[in-house]
C-alpha positions in Angstrom: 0.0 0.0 0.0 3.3 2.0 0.8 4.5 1.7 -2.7 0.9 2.4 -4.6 0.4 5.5 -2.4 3.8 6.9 -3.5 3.9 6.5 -6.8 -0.1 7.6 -6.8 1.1 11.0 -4.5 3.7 11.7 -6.9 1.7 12.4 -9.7 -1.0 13.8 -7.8 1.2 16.5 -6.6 2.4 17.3 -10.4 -1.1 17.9 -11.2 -2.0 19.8 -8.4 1.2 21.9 -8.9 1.8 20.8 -5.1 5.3 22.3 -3.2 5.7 20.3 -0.9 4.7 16.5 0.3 5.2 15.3 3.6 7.5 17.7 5.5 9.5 18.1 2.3 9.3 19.1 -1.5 7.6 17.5 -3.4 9.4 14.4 -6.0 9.1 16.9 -9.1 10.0 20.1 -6.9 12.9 19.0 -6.1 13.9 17.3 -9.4 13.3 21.0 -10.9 15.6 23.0 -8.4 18.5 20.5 -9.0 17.7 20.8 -12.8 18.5 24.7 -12.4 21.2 24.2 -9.5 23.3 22.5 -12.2 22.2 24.5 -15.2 21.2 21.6 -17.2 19.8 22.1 -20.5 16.0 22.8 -21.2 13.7 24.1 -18.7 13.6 22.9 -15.5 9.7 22.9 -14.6 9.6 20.2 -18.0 12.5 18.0 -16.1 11.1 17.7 -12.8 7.2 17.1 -14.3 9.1 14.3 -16.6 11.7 12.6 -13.4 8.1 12.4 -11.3 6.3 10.6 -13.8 8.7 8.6 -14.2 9.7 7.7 -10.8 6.2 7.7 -9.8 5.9 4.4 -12.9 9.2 2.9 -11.8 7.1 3.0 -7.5 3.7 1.0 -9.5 5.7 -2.4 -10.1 6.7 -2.4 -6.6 3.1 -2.3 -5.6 2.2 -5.2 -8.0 5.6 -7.4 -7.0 4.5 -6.9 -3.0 1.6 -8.8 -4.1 2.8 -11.7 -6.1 5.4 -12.3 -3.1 2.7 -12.5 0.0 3.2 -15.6 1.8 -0.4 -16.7 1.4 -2.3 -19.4 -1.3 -2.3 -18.3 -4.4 -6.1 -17.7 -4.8 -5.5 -15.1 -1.9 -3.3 -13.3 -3.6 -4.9 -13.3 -7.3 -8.3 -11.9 -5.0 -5.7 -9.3 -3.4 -4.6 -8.4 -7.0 -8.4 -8.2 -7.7 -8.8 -5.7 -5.3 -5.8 -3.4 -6.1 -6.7 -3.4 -9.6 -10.4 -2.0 -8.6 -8.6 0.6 -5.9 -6.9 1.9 -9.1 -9.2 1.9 -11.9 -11.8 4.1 -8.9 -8.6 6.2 -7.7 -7.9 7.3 -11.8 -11.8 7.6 -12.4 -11.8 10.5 -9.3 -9.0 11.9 -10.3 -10.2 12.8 -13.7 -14.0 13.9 -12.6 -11.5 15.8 -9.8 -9.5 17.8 -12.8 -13.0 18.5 -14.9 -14.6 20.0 -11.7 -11.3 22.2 -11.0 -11.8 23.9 -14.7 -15.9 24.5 -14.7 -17.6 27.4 -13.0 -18.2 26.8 -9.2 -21.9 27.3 -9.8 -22.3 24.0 -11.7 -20.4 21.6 -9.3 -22.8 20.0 -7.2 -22.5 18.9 -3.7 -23.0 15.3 -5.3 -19.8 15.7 -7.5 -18.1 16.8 -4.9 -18.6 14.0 -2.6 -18.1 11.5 -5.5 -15.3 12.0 -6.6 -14.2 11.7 -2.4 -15.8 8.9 -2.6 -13.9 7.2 -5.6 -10.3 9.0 -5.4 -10.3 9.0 -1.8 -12.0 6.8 0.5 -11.0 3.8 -1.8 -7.7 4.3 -1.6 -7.6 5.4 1.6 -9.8 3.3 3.7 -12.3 0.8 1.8 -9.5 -1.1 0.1 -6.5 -1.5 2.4 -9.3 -3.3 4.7 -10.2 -5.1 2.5 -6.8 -6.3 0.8 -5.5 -6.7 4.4 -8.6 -8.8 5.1 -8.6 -10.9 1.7 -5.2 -11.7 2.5 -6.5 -13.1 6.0 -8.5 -15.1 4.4 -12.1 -13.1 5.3 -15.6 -14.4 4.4 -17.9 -12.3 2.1 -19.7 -10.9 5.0 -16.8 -9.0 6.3 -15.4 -7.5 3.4 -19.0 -6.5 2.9 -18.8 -4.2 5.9 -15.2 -3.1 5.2 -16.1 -1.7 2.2 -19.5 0.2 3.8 -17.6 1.1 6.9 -14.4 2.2 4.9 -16.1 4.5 2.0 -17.9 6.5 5.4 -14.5 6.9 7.0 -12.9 7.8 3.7 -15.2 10.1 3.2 -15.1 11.9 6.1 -11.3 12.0 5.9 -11.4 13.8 2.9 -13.9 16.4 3.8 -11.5 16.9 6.9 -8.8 17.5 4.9 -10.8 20.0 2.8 -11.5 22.3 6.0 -7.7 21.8 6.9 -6.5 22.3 3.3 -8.5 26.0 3.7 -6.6 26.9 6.4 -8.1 26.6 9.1 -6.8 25.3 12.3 -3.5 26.2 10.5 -2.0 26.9 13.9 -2.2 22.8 14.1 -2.2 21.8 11.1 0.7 23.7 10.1 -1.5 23.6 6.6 -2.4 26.8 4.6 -5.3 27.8 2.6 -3.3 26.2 -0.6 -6.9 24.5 -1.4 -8.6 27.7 -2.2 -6.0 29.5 -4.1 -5.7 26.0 -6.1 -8.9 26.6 -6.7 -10.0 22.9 -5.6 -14.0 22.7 -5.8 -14.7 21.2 -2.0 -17.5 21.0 -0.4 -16.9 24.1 1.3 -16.6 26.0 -1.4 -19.4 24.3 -3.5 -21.7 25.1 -0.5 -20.6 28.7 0.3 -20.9 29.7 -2.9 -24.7 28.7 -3.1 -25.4 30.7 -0.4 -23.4 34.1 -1.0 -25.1 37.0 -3.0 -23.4 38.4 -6.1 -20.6 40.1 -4.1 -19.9 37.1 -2.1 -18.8 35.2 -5.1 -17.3 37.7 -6.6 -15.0 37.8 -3.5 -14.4 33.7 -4.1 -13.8 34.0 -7.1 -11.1 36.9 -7.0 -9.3 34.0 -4.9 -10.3 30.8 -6.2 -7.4 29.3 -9.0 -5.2 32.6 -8.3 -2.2 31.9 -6.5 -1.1 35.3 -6.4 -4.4 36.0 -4.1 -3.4 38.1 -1.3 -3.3 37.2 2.4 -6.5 39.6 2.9 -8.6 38.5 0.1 -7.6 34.6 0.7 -9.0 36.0 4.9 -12.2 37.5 3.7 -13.2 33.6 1.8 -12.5 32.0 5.0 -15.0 34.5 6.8 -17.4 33.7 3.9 -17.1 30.1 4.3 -17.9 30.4 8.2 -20.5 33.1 7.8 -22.2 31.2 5.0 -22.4 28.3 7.7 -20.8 25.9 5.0 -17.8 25.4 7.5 -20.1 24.2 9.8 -22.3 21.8 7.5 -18.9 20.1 6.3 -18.5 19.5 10.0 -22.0 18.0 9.8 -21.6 15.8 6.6 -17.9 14.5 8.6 -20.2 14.0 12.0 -23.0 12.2 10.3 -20.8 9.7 7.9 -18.6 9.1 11.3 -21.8 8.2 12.9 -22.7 5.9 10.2 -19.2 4.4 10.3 -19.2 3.8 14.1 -22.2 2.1 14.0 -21.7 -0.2 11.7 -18.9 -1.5 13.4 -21.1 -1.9 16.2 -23.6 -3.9 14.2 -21.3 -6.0 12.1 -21.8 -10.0 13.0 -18.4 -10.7 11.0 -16.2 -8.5 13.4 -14.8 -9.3 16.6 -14.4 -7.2 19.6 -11.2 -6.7 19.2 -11.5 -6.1 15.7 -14.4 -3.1 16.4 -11.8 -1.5 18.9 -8.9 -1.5 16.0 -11.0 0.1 13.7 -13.2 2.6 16.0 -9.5 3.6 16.6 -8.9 4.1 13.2 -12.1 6.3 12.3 -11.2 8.7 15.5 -8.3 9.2 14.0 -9.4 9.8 10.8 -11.8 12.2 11.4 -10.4 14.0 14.1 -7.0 14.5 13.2 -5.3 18.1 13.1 -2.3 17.2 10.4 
C-alpha cells in the first residue's frame, strides 16, 4: 500500500502543482531546483514534471511485485490483485472527474460531484480497500469485506472532507497547513456550498481568490469569513459528523467483526476524522 500510495502522491502533486509533500518538496519540486542548480539544458519545470512521472511508474511495479510475493495461497493473492486493480481503476476515475470539476464554474459543481469523486479518489484508496486487501489476504468471508467496504467508503469520506477544511486553512495553527486549497482553486464542499449561499458580491470575493495563487493574504481571509459566515464550514463538519456516525455504528452492528476487531478500527475512524495534520 506503501509503494501504490507513493507513486499515486507523486503524480498527484504534479497535477496539483503541489510544493511540498510530507514535510519536504515535493518528487518533481525538487527534481526542478536540481535541474537549475546544475544548469542543465531545457527548462527545468519540464524536467522535474518528466523525473516524477517517471519515478512515480518505476514505484507501480513495486506495488504489484509486493503482491505476487505475499506468503499466502495463491487464490489469496490473485483476490488481493483483484482488489488493487479495482482501488486503481476508482482512484484514476476520481481523479479525472477531480480535474474536470477544478476547470468548470463553481456554480455548476454539485455537492454530489463533490462528494463523489471523495468517494472514488479517496475513500477507496484510503480506507475501503486497504481493509479489504488486508482482510482478503487473511483469508475473510464475504460478509466481512461487505462491511469493510461500507464502513471504509464512510471513514474515507469523512477523511477527505477533513482534509478540505484543513487544506482551507483553518486550524492552520495545528495543522501547520495553509489555505493552498482555495488558491488551487479545488471545488470542496466548502466552497461548492458557500458559494450557493453568497449573494453576487460574495462570489465575486471567491472567485477573486479561487485558481489565483497570487491572491493576497486579505482576500484569501475574507473567503474563510465567507465560508464560516455562509455556515458551510459548519455543514462540512455535519456531513464528517453524520458519515462518522454511520461508520461507528456499523462496526457496532457488524456479525463478522470481533471485539477486538471493532476497537482496532473505531480507533482508526477517531483518527481519521479528528486528526489536526
Amino acid at each position: 500500500m506503501e509503494h501504490f500510495q507513493t507513486w499515486m502522491l507523486i503524480h498527484d502533486d504534479i497535477i496539483d502543482h503541489a510544493e511540498t509533500r510530507r514535510g519536504g518538496p515535493a518528487v518533481h519540486r525538487e527534481a526542478e531546483r536540481e535541474h537549475a542548480q546544475h544548469a542543465w539544458s531545457g527548462p527545468s519545470s519540464e524536467f522535474g514534471m518528466g523525473i516524477g512521472i517517471t519515478l512515480g511508474d518505476l514505484a507501480e511495479p513495486f506495488t504489484v511485485r509486493s503482491f505476487l510475493s505475499a506468503p499466502v495461497a495463491g487464490d489469496r493473492r490473485l483476490r488481493a490483485l483483484e482488489e488493487y486493480a479495482r482501488m486503481a481503476r476508482d482512484t484514476a476515475f476520481g481523479q479525472l472527474l477531480d480535474i474536470r470539476s477544478a476547470v468548470r464554474p463553481v456554480e455548476e459543481v454539485s455537492e454530489q460531484e463533490v462528494l463523489t469523486v471523495h468517494r472514488l479518489k479517496t475513500s477507496v484508496y484510503t480506507v475501503a480497500s486497504p481493509l479489504r486487501i488486508g482482510a482478503i489476504l487473511g483469508g475473510a468471508r464475504p460478509g466481512l469485506l461487505q462491511d469493510l467496504e461500507s464502513i471504509g467508503v464512510d471513514l474515507g469520506i469523512a477523511f477527505q472532507l477533513r482534509d478540505d477544511i484543513l487544506g482551507a486553512g483553518f486550524d492552520e495553527g495545528r495543522s501547520g497547513k495553509s489555505a493552498n486549497d482555495l488558491i488551487e482553486g479545488k471545488r470542496t464542499l466548502l466552497i461548492v456550498h458557500a458559494y450557493a449561499q453568497c449573494d453576487g458580491a460574495g462570489r465575486q470575493t471567491i472567485r477573486a481568490v479561487l485558481g489565483h495563487p497570487d491572491a493576497d493574504p486579505e482576500q484569501v481571509r475574507a473567503v474563510q469569513k465567507l465560508i464560516e459566515s455562509t455556515g458551510s464550514l459548519a455543514y462540512s463538519e455535519a456531513r464528517i459528523d453524520e458519515l462518522a456516525r454511520r461508520a461507528f455504528r456499523r462496526i457496532g452492528r457488524s456479525r463478522a467483526l470481533t471485539e477486538p476487531d471493532r476497537a482496532l478500527l473505531r480507533e482508526i475512524g477517531e483518527r481519521l476524522v479528528h486528526r489536526a495534520t
